[in-house]
The first five atom37 places (N, CA, C, CB, O) and aatype in JSON, in Angstrom:
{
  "aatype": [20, 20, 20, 20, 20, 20, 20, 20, 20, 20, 20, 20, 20, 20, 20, 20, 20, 20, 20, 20, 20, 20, 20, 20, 20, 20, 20, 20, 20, 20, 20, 20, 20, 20, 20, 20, 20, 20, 20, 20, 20, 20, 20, 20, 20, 20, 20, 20, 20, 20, 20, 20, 20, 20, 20, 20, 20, 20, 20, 20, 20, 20, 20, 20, 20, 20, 20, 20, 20, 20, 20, 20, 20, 20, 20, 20, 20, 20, 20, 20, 20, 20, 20, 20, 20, 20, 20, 20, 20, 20, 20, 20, 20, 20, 20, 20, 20, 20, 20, 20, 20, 20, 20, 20, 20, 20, 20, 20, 20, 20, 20, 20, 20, 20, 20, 20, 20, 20, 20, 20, 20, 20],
  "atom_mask": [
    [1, 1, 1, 1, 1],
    [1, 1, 1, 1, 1],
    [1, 1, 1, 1, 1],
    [1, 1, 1, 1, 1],
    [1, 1, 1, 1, 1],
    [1, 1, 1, 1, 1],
    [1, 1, 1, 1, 1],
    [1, 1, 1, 1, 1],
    [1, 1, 1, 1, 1],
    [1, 1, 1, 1, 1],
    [1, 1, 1, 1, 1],
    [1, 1, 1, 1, 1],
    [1, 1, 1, 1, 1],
    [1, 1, 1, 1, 1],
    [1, 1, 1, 1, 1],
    [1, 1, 1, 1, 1],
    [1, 1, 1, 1, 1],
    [1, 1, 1, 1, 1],
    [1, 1, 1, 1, 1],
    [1, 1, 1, 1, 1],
    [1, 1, 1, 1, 1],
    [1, 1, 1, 1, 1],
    [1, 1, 1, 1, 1],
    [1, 1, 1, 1, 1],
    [1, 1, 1, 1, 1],
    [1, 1, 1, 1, 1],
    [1, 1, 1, 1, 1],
    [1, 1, 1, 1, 1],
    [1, 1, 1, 1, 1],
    [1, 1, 1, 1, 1],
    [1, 1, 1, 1, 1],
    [1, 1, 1, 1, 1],
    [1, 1, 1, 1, 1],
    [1, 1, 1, 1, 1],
    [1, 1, 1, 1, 1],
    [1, 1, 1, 1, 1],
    [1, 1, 1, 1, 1],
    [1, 1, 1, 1, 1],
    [1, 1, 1, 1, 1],
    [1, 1, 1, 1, 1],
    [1, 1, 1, 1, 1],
    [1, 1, 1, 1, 1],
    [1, 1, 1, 1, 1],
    [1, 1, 1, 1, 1],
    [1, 1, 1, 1, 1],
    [1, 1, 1, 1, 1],
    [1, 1, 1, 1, 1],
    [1, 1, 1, 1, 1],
    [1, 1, 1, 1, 1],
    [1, 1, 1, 1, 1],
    [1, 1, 1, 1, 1],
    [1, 1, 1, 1, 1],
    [1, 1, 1, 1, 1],
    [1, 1, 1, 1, 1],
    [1, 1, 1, 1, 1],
    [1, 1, 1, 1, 1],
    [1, 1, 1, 1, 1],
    [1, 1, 1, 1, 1],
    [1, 1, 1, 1, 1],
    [1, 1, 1, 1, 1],
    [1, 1, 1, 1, 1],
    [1, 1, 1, 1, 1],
    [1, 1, 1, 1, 1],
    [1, 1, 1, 1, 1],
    [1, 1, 1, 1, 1],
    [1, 1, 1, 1, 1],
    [1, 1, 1, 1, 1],
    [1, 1, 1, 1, 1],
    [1, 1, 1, 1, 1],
    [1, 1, 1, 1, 1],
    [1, 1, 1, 1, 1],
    [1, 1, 1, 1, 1],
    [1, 1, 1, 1, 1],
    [1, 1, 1, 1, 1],
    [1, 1, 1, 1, 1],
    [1, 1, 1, 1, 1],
    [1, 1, 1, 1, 1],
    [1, 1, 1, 1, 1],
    [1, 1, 1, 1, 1],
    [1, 1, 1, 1, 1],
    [1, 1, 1, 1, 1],
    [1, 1, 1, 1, 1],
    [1, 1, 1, 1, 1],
    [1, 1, 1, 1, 1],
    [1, 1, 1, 1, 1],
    [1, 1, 1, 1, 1],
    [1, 1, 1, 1, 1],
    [1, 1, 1, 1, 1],
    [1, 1, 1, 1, 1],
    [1, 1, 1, 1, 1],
    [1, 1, 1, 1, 1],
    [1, 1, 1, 1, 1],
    [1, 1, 1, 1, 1],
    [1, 1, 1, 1, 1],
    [1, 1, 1, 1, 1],
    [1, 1, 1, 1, 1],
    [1, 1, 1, 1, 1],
    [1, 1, 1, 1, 1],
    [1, 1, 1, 1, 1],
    [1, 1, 1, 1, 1],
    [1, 1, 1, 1, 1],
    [1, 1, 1, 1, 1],
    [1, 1, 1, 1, 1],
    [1, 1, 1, 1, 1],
    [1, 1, 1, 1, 1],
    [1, 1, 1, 1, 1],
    [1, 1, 1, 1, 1],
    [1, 1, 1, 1, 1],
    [1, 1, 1, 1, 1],
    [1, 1, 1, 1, 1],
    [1, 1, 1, 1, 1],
    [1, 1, 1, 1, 1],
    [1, 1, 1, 1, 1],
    [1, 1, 1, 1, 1],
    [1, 1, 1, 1, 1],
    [1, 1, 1, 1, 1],
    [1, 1, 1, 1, 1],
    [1, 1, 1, 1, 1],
    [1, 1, 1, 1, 1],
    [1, 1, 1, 1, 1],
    [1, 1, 1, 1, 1],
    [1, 1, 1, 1, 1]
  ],
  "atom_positions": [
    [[0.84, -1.16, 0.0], [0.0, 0.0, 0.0], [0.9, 1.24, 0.0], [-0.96, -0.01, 1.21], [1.78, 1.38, 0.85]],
    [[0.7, 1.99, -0.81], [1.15, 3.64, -0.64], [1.1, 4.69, 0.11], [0.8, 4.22, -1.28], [0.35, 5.66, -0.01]],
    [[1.84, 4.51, 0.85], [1.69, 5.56, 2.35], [2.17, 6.86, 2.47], [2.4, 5.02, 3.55], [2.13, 7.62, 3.45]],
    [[2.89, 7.1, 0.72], [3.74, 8.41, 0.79], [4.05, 8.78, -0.57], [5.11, 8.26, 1.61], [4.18, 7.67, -1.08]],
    [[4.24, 9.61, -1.46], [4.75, 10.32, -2.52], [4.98, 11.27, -2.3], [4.24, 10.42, -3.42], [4.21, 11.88, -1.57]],
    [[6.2, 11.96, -2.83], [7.15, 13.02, -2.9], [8.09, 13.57, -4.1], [7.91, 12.69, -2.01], [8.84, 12.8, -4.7]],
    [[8.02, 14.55, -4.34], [8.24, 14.84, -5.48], [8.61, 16.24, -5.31], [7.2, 14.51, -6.35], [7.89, 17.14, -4.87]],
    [[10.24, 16.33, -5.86], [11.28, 17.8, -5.8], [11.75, 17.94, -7.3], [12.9, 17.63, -4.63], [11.97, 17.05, -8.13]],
    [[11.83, 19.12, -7.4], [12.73, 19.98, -8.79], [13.83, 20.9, -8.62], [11.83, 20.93, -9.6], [13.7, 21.93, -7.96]],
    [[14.77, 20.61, -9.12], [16.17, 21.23, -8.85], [16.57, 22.49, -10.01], [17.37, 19.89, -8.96], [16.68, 22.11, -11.17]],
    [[16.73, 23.66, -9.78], [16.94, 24.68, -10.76], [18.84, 24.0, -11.05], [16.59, 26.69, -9.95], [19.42, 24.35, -10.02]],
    [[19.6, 23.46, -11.71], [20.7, 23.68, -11.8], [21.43, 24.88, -11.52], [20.83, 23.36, -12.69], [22.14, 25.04, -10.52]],
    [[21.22, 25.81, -12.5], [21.99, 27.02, -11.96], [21.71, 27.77, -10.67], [21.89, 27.97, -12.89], [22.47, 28.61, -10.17]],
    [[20.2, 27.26, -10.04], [20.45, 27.99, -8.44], [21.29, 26.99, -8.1], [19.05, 28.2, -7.2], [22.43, 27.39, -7.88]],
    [[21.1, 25.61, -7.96], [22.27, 25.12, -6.86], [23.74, 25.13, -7.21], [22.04, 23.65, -6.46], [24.63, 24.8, -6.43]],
    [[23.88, 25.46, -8.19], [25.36, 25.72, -8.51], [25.47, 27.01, -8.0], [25.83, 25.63, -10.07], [26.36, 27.28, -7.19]],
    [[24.7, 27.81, -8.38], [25.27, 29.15, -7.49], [25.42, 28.84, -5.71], [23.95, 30.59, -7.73], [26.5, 29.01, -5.14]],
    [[24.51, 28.5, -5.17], [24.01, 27.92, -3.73], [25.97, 27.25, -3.36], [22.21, 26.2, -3.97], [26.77, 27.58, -2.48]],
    [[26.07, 26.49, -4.22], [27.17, 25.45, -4.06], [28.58, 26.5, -4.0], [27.18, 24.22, -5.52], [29.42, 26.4, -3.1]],
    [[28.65, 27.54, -5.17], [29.69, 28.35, -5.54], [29.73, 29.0, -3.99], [29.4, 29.4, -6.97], [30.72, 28.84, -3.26]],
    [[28.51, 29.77, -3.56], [28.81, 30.74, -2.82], [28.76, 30.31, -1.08], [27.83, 31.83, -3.3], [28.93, 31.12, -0.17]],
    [[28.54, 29.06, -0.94], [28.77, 28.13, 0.27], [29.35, 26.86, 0.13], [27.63, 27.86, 0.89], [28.74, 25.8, 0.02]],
    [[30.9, 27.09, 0.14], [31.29, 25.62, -0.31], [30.98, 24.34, 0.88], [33.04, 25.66, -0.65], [30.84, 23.13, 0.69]],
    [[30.93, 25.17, 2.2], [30.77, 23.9, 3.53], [29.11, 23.58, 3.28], [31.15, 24.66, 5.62], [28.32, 23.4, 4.2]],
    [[28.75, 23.54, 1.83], [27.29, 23.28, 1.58], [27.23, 22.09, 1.29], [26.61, 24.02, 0.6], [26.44, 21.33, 1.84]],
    [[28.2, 21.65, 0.21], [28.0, 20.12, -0.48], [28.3, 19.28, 0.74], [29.15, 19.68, -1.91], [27.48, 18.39, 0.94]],
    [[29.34, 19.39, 1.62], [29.57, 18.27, 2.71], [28.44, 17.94, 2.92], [30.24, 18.56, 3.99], [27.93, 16.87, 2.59]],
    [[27.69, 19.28, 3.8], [26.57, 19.01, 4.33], [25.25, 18.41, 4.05], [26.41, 19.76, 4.61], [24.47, 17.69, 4.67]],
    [[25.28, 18.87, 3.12], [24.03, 17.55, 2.02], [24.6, 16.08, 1.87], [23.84, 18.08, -0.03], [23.9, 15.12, 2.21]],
    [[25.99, 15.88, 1.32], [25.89, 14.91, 0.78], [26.97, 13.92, 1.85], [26.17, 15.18, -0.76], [27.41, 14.35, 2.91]],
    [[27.13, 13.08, 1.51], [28.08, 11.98, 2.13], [29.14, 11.84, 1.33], [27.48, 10.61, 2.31], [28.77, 11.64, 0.17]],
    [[30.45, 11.86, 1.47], [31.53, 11.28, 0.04], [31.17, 11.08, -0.55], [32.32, 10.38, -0.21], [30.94, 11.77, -1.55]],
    [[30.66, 9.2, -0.21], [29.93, 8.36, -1.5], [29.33, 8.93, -2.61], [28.85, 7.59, -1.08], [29.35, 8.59, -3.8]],
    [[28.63, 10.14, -1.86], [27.22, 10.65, -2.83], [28.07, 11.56, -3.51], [25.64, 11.49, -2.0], [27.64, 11.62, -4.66]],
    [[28.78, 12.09, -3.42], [29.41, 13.74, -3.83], [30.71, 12.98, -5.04], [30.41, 14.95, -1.88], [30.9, 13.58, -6.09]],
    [[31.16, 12.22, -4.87], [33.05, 11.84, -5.16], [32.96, 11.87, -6.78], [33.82, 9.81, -4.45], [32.75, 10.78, -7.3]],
    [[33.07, 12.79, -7.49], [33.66, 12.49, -8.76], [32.03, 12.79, -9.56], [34.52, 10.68, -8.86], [31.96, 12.64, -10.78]],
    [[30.65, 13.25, -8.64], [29.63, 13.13, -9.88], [29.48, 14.75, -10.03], [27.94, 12.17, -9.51], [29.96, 15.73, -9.45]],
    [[28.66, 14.55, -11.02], [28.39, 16.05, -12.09], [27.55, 16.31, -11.58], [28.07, 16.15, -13.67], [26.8, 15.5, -11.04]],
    [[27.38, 17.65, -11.57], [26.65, 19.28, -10.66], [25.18, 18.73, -11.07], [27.14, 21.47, -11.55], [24.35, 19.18, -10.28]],
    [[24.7, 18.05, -11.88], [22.97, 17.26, -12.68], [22.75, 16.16, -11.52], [23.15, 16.12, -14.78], [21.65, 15.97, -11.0]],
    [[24.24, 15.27, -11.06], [23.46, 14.3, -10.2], [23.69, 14.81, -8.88], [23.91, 12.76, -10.33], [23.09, 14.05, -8.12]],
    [[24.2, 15.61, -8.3], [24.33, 16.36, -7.31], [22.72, 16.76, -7.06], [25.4, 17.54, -7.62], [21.93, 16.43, -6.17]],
    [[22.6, 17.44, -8.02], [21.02, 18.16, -7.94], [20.0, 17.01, -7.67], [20.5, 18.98, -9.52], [19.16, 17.21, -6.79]],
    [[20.0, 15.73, -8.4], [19.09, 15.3, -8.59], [18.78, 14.05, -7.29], [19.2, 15.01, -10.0], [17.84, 13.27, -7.12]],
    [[20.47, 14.38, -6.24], [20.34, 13.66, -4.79], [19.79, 14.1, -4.27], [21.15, 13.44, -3.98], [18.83, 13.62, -3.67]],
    [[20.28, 15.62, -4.26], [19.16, 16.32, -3.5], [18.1, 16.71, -3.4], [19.23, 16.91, -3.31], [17.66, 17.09, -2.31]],
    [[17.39, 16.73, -4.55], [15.96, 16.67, -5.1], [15.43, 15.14, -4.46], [15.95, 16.75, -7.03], [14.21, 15.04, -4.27]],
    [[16.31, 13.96, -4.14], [15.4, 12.71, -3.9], [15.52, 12.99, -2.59], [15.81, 11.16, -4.41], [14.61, 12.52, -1.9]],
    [[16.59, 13.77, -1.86], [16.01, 14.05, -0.62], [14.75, 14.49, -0.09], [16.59, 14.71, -0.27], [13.8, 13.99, 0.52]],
    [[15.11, 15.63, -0.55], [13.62, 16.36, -0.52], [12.3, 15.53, -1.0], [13.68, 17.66, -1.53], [11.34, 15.61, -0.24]],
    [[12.17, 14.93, -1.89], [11.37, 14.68, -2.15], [11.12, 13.16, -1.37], [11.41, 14.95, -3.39], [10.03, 12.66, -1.65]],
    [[11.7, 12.64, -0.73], [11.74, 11.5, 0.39], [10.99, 12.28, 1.71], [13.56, 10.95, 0.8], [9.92, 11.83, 2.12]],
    [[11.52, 13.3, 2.25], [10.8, 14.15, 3.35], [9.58, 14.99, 2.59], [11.96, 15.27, 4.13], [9.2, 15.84, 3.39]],
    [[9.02, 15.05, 1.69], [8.06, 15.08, 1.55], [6.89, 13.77, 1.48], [8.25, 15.75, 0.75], [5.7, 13.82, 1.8]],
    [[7.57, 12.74, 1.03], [6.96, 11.83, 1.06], [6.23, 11.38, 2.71], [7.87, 10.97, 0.4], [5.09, 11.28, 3.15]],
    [[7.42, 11.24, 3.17], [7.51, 11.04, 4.82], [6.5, 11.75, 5.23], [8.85, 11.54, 5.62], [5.68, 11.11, 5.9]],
    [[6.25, 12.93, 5.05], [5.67, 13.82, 5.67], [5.9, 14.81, 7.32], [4.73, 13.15, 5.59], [5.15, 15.24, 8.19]],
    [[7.67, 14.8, 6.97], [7.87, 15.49, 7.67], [9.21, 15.33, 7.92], [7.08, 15.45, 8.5], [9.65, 14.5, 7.13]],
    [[10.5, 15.96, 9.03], [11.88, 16.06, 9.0], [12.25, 16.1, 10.49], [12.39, 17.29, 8.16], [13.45, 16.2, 10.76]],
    [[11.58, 16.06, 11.25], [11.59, 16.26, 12.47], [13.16, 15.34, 13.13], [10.02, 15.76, 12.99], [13.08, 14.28, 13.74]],
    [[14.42, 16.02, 12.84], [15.51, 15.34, 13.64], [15.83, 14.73, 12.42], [15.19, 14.36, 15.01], [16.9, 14.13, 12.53]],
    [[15.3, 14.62, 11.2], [16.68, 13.89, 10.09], [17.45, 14.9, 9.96], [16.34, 13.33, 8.39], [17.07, 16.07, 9.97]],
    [[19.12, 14.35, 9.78], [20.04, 15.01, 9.06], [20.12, 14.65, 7.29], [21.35, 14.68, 9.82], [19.48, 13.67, 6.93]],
    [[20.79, 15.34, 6.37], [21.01, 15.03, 5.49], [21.69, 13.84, 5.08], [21.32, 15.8, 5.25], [21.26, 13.29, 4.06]],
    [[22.48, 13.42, 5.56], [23.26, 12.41, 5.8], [22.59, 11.01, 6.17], [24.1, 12.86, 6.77], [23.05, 9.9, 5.9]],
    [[21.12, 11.35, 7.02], [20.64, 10.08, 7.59], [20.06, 9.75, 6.24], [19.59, 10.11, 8.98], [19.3, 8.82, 6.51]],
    [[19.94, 10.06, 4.49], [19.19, 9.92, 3.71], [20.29, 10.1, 2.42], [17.99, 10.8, 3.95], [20.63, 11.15, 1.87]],
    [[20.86, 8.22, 2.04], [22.13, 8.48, 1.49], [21.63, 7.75, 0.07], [23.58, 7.81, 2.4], [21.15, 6.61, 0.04]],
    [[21.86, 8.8, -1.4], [21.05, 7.95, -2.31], [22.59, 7.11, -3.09], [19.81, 9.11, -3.56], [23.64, 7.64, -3.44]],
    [[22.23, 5.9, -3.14], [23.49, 4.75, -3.92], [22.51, 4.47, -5.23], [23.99, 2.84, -2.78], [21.39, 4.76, -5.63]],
    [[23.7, 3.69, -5.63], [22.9, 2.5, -7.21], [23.38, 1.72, -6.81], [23.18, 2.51, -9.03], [24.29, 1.6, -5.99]],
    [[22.39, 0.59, -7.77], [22.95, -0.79, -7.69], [24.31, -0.98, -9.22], [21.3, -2.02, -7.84], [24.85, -0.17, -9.97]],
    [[24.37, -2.27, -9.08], [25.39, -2.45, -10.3], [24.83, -1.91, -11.45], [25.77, -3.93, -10.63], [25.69, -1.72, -12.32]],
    [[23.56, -1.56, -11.81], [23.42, -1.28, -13.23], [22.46, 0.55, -12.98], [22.3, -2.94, -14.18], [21.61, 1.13, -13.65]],
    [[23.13, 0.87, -11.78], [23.02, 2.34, -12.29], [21.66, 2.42, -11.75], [23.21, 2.68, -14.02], [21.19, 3.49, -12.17]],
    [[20.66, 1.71, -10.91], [19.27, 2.14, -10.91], [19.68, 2.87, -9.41], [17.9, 0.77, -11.03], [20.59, 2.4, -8.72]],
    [[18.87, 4.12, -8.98], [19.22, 4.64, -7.65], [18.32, 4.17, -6.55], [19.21, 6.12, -7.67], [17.23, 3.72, -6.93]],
    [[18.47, 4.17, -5.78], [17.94, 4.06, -4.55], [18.49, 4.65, -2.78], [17.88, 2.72, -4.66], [19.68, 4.65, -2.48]],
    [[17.21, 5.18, -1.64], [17.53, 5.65, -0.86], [18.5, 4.48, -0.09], [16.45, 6.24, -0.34], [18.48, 3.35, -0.58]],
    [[19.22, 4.71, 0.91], [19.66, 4.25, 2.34], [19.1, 4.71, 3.0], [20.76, 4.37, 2.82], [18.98, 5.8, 2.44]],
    [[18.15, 4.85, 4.61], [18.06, 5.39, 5.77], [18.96, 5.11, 6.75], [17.01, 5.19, 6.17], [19.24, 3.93, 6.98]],
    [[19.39, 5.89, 7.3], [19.1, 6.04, 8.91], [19.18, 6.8, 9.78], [19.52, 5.48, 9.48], [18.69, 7.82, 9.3]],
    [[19.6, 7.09, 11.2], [19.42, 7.6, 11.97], [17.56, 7.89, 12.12], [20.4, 8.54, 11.81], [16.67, 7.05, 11.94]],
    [[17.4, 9.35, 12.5], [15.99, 10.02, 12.4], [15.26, 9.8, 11.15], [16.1, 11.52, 12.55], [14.03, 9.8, 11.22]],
    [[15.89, 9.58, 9.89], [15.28, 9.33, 8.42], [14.37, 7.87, 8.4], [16.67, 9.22, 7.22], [13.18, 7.78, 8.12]],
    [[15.48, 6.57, 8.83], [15.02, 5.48, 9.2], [13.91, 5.08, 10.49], [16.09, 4.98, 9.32], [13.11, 4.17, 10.29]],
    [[13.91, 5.77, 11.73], [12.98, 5.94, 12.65], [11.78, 6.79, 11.92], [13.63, 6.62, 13.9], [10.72, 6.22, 12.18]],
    [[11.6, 7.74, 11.26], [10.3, 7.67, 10.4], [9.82, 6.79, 10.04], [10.25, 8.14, 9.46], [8.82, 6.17, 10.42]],
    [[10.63, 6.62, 9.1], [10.14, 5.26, 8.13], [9.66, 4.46, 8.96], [11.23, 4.4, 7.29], [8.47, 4.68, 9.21]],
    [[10.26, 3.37, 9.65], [9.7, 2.89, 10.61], [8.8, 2.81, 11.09], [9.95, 3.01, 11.11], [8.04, 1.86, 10.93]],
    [[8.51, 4.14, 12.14], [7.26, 4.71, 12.27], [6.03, 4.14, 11.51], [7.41, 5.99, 11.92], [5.24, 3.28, 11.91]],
    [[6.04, 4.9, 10.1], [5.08, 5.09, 9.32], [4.8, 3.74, 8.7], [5.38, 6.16, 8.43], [4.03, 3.68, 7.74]],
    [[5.6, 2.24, 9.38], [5.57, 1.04, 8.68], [6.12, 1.03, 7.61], [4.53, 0.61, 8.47], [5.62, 0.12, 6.94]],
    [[7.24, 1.8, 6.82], [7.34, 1.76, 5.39], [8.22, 0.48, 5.45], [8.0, 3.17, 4.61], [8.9, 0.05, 6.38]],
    [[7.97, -0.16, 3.86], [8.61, -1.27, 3.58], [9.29, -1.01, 2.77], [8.04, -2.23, 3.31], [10.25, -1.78, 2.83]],
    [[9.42, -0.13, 1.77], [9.96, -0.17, 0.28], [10.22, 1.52, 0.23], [8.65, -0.91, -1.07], [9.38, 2.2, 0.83]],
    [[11.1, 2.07, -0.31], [10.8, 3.06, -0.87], [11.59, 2.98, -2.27], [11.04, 4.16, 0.02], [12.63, 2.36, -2.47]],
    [[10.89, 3.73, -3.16], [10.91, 4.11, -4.6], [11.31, 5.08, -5.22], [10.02, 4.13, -5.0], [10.46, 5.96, -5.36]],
    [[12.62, 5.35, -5.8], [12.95, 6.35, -6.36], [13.26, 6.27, -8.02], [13.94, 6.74, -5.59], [13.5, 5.35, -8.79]],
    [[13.14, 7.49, -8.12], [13.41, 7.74, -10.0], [14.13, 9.31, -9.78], [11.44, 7.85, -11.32], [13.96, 10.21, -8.97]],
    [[14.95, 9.11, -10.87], [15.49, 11.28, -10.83], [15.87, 10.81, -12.08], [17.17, 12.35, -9.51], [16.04, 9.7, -12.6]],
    [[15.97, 12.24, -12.51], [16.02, 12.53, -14.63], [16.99, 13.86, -13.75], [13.73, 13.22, -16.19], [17.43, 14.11, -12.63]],
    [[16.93, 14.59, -15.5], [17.81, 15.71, -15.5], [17.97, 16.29, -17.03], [19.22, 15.25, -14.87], [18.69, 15.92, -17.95]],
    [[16.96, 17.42, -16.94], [17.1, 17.74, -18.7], [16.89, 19.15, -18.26], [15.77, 16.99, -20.11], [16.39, 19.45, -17.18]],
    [[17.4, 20.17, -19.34], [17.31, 21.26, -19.84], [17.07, 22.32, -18.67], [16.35, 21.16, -20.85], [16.14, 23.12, -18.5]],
    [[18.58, 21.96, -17.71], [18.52, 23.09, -16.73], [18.01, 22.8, -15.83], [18.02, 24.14, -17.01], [17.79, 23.8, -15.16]],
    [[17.33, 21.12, -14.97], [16.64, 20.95, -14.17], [16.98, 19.87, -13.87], [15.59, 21.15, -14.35], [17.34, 19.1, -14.76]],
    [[16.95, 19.36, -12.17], [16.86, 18.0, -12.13], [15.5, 17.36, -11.08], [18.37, 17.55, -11.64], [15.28, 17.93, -10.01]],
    [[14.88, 16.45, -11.4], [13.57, 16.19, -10.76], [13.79, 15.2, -9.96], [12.47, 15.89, -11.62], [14.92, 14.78, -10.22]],
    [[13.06, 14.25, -8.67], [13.05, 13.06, -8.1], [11.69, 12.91, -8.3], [13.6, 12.92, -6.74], [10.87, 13.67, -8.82]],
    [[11.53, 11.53, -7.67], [10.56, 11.54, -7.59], [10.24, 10.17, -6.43], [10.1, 11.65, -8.94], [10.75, 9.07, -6.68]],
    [[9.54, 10.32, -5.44], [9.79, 9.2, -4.05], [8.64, 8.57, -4.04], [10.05, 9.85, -2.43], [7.68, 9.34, -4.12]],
    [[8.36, 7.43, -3.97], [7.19, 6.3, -3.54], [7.12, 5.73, -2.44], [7.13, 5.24, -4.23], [7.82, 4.74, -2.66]],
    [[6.62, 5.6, -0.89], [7.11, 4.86, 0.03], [5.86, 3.8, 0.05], [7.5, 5.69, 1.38], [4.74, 4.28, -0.17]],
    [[5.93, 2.74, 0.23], [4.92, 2.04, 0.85], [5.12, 1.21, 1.79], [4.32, 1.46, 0.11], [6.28, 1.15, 2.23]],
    [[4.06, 0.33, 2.4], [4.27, -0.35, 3.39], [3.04, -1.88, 3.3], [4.13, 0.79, 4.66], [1.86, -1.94, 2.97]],
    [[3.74, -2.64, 3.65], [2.76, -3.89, 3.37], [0.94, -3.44, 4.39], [3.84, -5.72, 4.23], [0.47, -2.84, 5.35]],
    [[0.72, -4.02, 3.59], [-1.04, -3.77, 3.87], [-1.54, -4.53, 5.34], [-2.1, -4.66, 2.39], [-1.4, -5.72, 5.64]],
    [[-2.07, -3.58, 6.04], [-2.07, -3.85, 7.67], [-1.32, -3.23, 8.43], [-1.76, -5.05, 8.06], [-1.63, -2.92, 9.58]],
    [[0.1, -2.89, 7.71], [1.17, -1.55, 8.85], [0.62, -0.09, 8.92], [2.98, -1.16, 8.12], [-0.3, 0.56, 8.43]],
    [[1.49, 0.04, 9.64], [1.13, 1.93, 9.89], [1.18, 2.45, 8.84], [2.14, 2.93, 10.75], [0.98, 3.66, 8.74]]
  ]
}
């Protein structure tokens, strides 16, 4: 069952400016893993699945950025990690699965978050 959707849009050139003019910015969003070697499009489009994960959630109460780390598998498909306060939501809310997608065209990058939870949980 679907207990959550979330959905963020990333201006490229604001967060590159955002990024230019606060460099102790990228740490803070991202984790190594997430940051090491990718282009200013997938930068945007982590942070767009952030956001759009705490929207899903329906709320942020005590996550850090960090508790919400997006990886791939071997063939490039993305997906969240939780934890800390990110994972105690989830939890919470019974989620079983969550669902991500992010693109990136013409100056923008989008997410887009699905959470659900087997039928009978919170």
């Amino acid at each position: 069952m679907i207990v959550g959707i979330g959905v963020d849009v990333v201006d490229l050139a604001r967060f590159e400016r955002a990024l230019s003019r606060t460099p102790a910015l990228k740490p803070r969003l991202f984790t190594e893993a997430e940051s090491a070697g990718k282009p200013l499009r997938s930068l945007a489009g982590r942070f767009a699945a952030k956001e759009a994960l705490i929207k899903a959630l329906g709320e942020s109460t005590g996550v850090q950025w960090h508790n919400m780390q997006v990886v791939a598998d071997d063939h490039g498909n993305p997906s969240i990690e939780l934890s800390g306060a990110a994972l105690t939501l989830a939890n919470d809310r019974g989620v079983t699965r969550v669902h991500l997608s992010m693109s990136h065209d013409a100056g923008i990058s989008i997410a887009y978050v699905v959470i659900e939870s087997e039928v009978g949980e919170k």
